[in-house]
N, C-alpha and C positions, 0 to 999 in steps of 0.2 A: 504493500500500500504506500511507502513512502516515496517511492522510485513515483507513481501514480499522479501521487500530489505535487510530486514539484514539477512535472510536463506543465500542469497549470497556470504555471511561474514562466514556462517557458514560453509560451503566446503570447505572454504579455512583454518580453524583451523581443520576438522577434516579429512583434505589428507593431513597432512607433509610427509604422509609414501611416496606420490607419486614423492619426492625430496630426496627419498634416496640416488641413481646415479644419475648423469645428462643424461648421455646420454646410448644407448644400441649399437652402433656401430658407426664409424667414415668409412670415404674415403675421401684420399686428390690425386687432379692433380698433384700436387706442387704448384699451384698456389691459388687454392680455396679448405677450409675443409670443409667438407660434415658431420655432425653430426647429428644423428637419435636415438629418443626416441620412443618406440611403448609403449602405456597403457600395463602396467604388467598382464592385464585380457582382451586385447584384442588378440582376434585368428584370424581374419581377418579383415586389416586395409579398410576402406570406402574412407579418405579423407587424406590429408595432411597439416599442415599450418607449412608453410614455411617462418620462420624469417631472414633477412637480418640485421647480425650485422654489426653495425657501431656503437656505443659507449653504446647501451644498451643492457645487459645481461639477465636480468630480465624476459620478458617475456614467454621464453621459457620453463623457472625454475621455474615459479610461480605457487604454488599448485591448486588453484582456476583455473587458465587456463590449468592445465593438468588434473584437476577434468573434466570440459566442454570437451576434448579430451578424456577422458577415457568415458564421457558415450556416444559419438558421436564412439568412434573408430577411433578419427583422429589422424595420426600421425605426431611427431612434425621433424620438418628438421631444421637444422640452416648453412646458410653461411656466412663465414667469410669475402666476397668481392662478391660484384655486378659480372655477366658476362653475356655474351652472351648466347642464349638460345640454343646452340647444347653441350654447355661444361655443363648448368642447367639440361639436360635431360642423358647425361654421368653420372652426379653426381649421378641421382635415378637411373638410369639402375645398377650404381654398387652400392649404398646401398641397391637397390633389392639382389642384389648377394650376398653380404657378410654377408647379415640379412637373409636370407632363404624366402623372402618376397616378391612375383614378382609383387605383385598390388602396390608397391613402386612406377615403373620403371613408372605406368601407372594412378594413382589414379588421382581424383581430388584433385584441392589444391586451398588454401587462402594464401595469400601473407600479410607479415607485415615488413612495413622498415622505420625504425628510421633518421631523418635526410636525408641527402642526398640521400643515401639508399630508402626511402620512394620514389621517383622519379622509381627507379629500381622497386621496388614491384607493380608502379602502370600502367609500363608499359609493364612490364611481364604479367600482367592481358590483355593487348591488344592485347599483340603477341600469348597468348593462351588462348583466350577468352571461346573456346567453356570446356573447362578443368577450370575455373576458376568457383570459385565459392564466391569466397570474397577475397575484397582489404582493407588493414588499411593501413593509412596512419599514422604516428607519429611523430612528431612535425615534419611535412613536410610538403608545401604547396605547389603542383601541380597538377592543375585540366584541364591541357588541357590533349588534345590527343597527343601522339608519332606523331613524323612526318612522313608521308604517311597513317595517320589514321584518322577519325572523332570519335566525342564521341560516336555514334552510335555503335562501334564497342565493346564498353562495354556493350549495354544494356540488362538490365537485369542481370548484375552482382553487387551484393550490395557493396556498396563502404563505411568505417566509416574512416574519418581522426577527429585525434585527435591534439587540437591546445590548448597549455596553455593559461590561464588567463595572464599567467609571463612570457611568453617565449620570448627571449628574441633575438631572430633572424629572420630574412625576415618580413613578414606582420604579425602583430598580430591577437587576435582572432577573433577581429570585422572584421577587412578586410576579415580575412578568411572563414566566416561567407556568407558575402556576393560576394566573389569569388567563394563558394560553390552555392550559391544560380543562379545565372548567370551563370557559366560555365557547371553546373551538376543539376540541377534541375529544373532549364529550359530546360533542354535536356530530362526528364524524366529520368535522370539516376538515382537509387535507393539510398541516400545518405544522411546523415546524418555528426553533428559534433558534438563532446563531446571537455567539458574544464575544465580540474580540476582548481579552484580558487587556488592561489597561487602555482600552477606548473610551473617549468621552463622546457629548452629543456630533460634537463641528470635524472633527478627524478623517480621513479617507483613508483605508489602509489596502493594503493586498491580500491579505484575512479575508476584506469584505469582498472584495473586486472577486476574488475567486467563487465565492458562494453566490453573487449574482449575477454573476458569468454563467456559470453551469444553473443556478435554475434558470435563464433564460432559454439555455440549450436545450434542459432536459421538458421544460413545461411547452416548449414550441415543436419539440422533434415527437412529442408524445400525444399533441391534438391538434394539429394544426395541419390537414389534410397536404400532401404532398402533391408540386402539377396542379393544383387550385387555387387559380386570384380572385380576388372579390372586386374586381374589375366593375360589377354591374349592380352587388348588393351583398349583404352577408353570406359567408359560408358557415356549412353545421362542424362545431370542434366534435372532435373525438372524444370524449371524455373518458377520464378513469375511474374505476370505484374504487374505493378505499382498501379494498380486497386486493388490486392488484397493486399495490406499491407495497416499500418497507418500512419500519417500526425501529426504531432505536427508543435508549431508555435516555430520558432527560439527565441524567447525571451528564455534567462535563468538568467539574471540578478535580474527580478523582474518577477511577476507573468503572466501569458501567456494571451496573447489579446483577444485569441480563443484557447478553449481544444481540448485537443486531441481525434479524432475519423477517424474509420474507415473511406478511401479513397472517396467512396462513399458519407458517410455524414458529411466531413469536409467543417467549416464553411468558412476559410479561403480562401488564393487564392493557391489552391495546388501548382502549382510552385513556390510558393514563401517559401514551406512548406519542414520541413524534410522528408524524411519516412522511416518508419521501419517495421518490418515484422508484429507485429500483437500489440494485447493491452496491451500484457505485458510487451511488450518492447519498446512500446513508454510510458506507465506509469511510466516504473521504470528509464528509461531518465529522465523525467521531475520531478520526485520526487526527483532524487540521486541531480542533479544539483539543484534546490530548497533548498534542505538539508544543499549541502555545501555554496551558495551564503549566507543564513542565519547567517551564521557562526563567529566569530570574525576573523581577520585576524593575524598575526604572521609572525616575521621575526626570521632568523637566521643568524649569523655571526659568521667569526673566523677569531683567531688575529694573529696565526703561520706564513702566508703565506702571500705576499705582491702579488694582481693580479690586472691587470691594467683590465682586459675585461675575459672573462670567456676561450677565441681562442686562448690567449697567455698564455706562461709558467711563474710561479709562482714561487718567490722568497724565499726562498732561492731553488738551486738543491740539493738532497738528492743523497748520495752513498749509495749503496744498501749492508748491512751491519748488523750485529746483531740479536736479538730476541727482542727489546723492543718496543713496539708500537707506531705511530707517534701520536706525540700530537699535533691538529689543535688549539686548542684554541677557542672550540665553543662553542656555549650555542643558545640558542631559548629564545626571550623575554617574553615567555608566563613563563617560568622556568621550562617547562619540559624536558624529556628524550631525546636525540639526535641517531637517526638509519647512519649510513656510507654504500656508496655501493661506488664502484670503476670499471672501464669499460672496462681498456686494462688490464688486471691482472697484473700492477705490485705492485698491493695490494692486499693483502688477508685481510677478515672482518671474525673475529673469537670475540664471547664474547662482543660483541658491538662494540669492539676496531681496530685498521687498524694497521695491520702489511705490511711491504714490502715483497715480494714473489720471490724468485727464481725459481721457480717453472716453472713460468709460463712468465719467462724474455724467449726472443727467440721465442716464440710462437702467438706475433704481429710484427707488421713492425716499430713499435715507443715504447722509449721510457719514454714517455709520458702519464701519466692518468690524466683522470678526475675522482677526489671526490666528491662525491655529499654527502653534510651534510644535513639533514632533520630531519625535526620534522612531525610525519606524520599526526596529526592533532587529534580532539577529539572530543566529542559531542558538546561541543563551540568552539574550535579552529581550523581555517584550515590549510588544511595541508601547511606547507613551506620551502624551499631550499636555501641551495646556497653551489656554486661551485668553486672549486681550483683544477688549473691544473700542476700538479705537474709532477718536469722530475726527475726520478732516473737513476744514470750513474751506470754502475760495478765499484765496487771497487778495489784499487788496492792492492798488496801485492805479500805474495808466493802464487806461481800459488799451484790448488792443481785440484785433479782428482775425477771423482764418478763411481763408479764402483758398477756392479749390475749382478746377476747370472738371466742369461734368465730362464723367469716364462713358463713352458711347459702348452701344450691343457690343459683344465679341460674340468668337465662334470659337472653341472649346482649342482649334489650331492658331489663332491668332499668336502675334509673337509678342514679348514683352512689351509692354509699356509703360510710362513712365508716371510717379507718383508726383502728382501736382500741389498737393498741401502746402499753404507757407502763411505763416503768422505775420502780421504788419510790423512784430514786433524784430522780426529777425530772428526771435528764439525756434528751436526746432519744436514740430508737430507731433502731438501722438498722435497714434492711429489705433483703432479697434473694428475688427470686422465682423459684425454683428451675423452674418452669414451670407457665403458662400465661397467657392471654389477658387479659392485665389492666395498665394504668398506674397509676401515681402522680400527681396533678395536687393541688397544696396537701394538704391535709386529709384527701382523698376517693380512695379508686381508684374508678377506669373500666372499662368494660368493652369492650376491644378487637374490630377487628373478627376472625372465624376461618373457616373452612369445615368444619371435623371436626364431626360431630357432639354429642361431648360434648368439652370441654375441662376436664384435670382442673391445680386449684389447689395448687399448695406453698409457703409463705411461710415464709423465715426470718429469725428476729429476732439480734437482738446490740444491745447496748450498749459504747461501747468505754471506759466509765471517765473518770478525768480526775486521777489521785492522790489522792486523797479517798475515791474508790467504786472496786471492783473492778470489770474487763469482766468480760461474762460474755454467753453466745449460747445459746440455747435448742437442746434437743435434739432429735433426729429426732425424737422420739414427738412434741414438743410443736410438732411445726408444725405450722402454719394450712393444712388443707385442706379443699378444696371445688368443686363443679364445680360447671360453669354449661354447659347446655343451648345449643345451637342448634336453634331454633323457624322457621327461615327457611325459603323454599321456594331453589331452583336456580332459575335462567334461563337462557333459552338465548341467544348469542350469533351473530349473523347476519356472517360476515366472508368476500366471494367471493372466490375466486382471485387471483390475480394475473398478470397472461399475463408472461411471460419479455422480459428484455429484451437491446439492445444497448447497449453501452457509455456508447455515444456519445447515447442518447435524451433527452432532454430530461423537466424536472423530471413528476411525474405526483402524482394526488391517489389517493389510500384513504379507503374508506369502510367500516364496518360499522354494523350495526343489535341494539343490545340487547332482549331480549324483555322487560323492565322498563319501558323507556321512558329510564332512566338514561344520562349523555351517557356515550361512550367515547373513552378517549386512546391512542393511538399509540404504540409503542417500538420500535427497533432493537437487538438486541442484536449482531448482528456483521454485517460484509457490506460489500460497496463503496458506500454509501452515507448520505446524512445525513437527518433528517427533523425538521419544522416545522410542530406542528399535525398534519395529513394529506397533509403536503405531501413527496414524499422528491425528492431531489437526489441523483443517480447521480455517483460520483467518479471515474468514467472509468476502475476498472478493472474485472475480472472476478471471477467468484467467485455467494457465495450470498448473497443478503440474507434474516436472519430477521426478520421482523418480528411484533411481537406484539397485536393489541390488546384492551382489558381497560377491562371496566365496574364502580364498586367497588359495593359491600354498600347497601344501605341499610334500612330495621327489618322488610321484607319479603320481601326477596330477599340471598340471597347474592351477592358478585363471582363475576364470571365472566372465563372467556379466550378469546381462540383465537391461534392462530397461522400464518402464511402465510412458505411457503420463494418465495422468487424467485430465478432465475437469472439472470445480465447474459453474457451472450457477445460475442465480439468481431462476430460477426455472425450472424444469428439466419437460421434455414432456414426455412422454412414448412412445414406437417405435410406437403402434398400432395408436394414438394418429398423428404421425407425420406423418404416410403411408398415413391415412385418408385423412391428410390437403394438404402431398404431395402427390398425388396420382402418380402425372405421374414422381416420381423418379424412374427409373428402373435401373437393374443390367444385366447388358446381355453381350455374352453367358453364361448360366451355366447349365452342367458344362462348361470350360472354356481350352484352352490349348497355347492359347500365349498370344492376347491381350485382359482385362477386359475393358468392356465401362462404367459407369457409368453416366446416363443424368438425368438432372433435377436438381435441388436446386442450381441451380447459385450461387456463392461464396460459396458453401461451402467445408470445408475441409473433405479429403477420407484417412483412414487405411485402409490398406490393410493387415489384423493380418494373422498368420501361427495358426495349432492345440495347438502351446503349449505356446501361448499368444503373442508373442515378433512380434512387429510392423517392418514389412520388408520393407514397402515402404508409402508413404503419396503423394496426389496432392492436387491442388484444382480444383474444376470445375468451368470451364471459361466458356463462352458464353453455357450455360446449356448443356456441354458436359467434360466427363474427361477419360483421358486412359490408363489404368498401363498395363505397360509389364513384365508378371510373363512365359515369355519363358526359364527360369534360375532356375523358382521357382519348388522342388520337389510333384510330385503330391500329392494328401490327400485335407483334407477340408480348408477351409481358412474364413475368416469371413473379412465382408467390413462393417468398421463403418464409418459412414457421419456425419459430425458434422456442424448443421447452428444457428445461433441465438438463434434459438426457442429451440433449444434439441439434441438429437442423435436418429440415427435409427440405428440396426445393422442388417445383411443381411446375411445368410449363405452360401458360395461360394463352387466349386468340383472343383479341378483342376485334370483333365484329359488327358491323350492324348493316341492316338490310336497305337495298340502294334506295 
């Protein structure tokens, strides 16, 4: 398991590219911004997860969670204020429109809201239950239902709230522990809690980045029909019963009273149990938490700022002024390195250091941040925080102006062009690009690579003064917008199966074939195993290996993906072998032209693969019956792989229909 958890670690070092831009197109009411990232290699989005900002930025930006997005196809949304759910579906209907994207308007979506915010995400999941497909909660603790609702009305929507060791508001993690336990799990509601040791509310760590990475992975790959956009209106999720996921015991302090096993043969009292979708994801729960409890513990401090409670503003107030970096006066008792992130942007983190930002003054409702200082922890140390909340006013002086020559359409091949910002005052501009597909390089922006069709441009300026000149930030009317077209054609990605293995197999190579001609590389995102080039190394335990491979853009073709599940068993059955013992698993009709049945092998999981390998849809079969609907899917042959305990059998499918 440990070889297991650190692959996890490893996505997240090798996609920084996927934190080039932030975002690929914005829309604002006035009153709520709507921001949209789609995977650079995906061509048609499956899902949505949709973050609700209130003081953390992180998760939408984080490579590891936009890895897990990019091999699901989900696309990322961020709002900048809670609302009602007719101005929530305003918001996608025109990030449909302004991104070329219409399964936007419509897609399924997972919800994540920080603080109070988290309240909003989880009962957004109740208002549109049957489009939900996963709730995180973050350091927020609310497990009832919306008034006019019962829990019931989530079921079957997998729920993960995340509650620090440290956190330092509402009920702590024990109570939350057992508010989860009582409110959601006695209800059968699908639910689990995660707690980074020494996390407080404002922190971002890799802890967390991992656990909602893979639930994005696992809650999207497990009901969100494969080959089906919601192009034209909602599709039906697949859902799980509580019957088919696993059960871990809430202990994470010290070692578990009862292991983790499948729903069926957990020893415990399953109400009183987590659950999560399958073994890999209740092991790597219980190991990652293990891991860090073991840990030595760590404090951080700083001597800059006098704060009475983490809620109130911090002494002294700062006028937003100059190029030199604030200096907190921190350090971590361990005497390591210190990481800065900051939440309203009136700080920018460049080089380890915190500068104040004009940039992006005007673009919240306060001017107010919180700094979060942290040491993120090590293989003996755990990770640890703390917080100053800090108020920058504008400063005064000669007023002074910014002026900037409107940047015209591009087209996704245009070649650089140049950055026209300049302050009356002569002091140099910041800049902040509220979204889309474009860098900073000297002089000149760039134009990024994207997949949506139109990416639309917002740029905002500020100057932050110096005593002499007043700051001052340009207003909404006056920022820099502009779109830039994609002119690219799709390619198709050639990547065949993977036959299932055992444990014990020895190293084996991958191969795919891009329809460009462009080379393609290799990734794992989770799974017992490591990989080198094309080359993977099985780590001798069980579970699922995802692995991804991806060809990037070049000025005539878009990136492309696919992806391939593998199973490692402890010892692997041969189909003829499994038909024998299951006799009465059948596949019927075939050929086939709307709905496949699959009966027999109760709990087991079904692929449902196309001719050119790539898995378009997966269930499992409940009461010895299962039923994919490929009314959508192009006809040609298809292949149904069943995977139970014992092995795999695979089954050759015709999808037909009459002229």
């Amino acid at each position: 398991m440990k070889r297991k958890i650190i692959l996890l670690l490893t996505g997240l070092l090798c996609l920084s590219g996927l934190k080039a831009y932030q975002y690929t197109n914005v829309y604002t009411d006035g009153s709520v911004v709507f921001r949209l990232w789609v995977p650079p290699t995906t061509q048609n989005v499956r899902g949505l997860f949709i973050v609700l900002h209130q003081m953390l930025e992180e998760p939408p930006l984080d490579s590891l969670v936009r890895l897990a997005c990019s091999v699901e196809d989900i696309a990322i949304i961020t709002m900048s204020s809670s609302t009602d759910t007719n101005v929530f579906k305003n918001g996608l209907a025109n990030l449909a429109s302004v991104s070329g994207m219409p399964e936007i308007q419509y897609a399924p979506f997972m919800t994540l809201g920080h603080s109070a915010a988290g309240i909003y995400a989880k009962n957004l999941g109740f208002y549109m239950a049957k489009r939900c497909f996963g709730i995180i909660q973050f350091n927020a603790v609310d497990y009832t239902a919306p008034s006019g609702y019962t829990m019931s009305g989530i079921a079957g929507v997998p729920f993960m709230s995340i509650k620090n060791m440290d956190e330092p508001t509402g009920d702590n993690w024990i109570q939350a522990r057992n508010s989860m336990v009582s409110n959601l799990r006695s209800a059968g509601i699908l639910s689990h809690l995660v707690s980074q040791p020494g996390g407080g509310h404002f922190g971002w760590t890799d802890f967390e980045a991992r656990f909602i990475s893979l639930f994005i992975q696992k809650a999207a790959h497990y009901q969100i029909p494969y080959g089906i956009w919601a192009k034209t209106g909602l599709i039906t999720l697949t859902r799980m019963a509580e019957a088919d996921g696993w059960l871990a015991d809430t202990t994470i302090t010290t070692d578990p009273l009862v292991s983790p096993a499948a729903y069926a043969d957990y020893a415990g009292i399953k109400a009183n149990a987590y659950w999560f979708f399958d073994y890999d994801h209740a092991k790597t729960w219980l190991m990652l938490h293990r891991q860090e409890y073991q840990k030595v513990s760590q404090t951080v401090t700083q001597t800059a700022f006098s704060c009475s409670n983490p809620w109130s503003d911090c002494l002294p107030t700062l006028s937003l002024n100059g190029t030199n970096p604030v200096n907190f006066g921190a350090s971590a008792s361990s005497g390591l390195g210190l990481e800065y992130k900051a939440y309203y942007g009136n700080f920018t983190v460049s080089g380890g250091m915190v500068y104040m930002d004009a940039a992006r003054q005007g673009l919240n409702v306060t001017n107010r941040d919180w700094v979060t200082i942290s040491q993120p922890g090590t293989s003996n140390y755990r990770y640890a925080e703390t917080v100053a909340r800090v108020r920058v006013d504008t400063s005064g002086g000669t007023a002074q102006t910014i002026s900037f020559t409107d940047i015209t359409d591009k087209v996704i091949n245009d070649a650089d062009f140049p950055f026209t910002a300049t302050a009356s005052s002569g002091l140099a501009v910041d800049y902040y690009v509220v979204a889309g597909a474009i860098e900073k390089s000297g002089s000149n922006w760039s134009i990024a690579d994207f997949s949506v069709p139109v990416s639309n441009v917002a740029i905002h300026y500020g100057q932050r003064g110096n005593g002499t000149y007043a700051s001052v930030a340009n207003t909404t009317g006056d920022w820099d917008y502009f779109n830039i077209t994609n002119s690219r054609d799709t390619q198709w990605l050639l990547f065949p199966p993977i036959p299932d293995k055992v444990k014990t197999d020895p190293s084996f190579t991958v191969s795919a074939t891009s329809g460009s001609g462009l080379p393609v590389e290799f990734k794992i995102f989770s799974g017992p195993a490591t990989i080198a080039g094309n080359t993977v190394t099985l780590t001798g335990d069980t579970g699922v290996i995802v692995i991804m491979a991806e060809t990037p853009a070049n000025n005539s073709y878009k990136g492309a993906k696919k992806v391939q599940y593998v199973n490692v068993f402890s010892t692997l059955v041969s189909a003829s072998a499994i038909q024998h013992k299951g006799n009465k698993m059948k596949v019927y009709p075939n050929p086939v032209s709307d709905v496949l049945y699959i009966s027999g092998a109760a709990g087991a999981t079904v692929y449902l693969i196309n001719e050119q390998g790539a898995v378009i849809q997966s269930v499992v079969i409940r009461d010895s019956l299962a039923a994919i609907n490929i009314s959508q899917q192009s006809e040609g042959i298809c292949f149904v792989r069943v995977v139970t305990a014992d092995g795999v059998t695979v089954k050759k499918c015709i999808i037909q229909r009459n002229s």
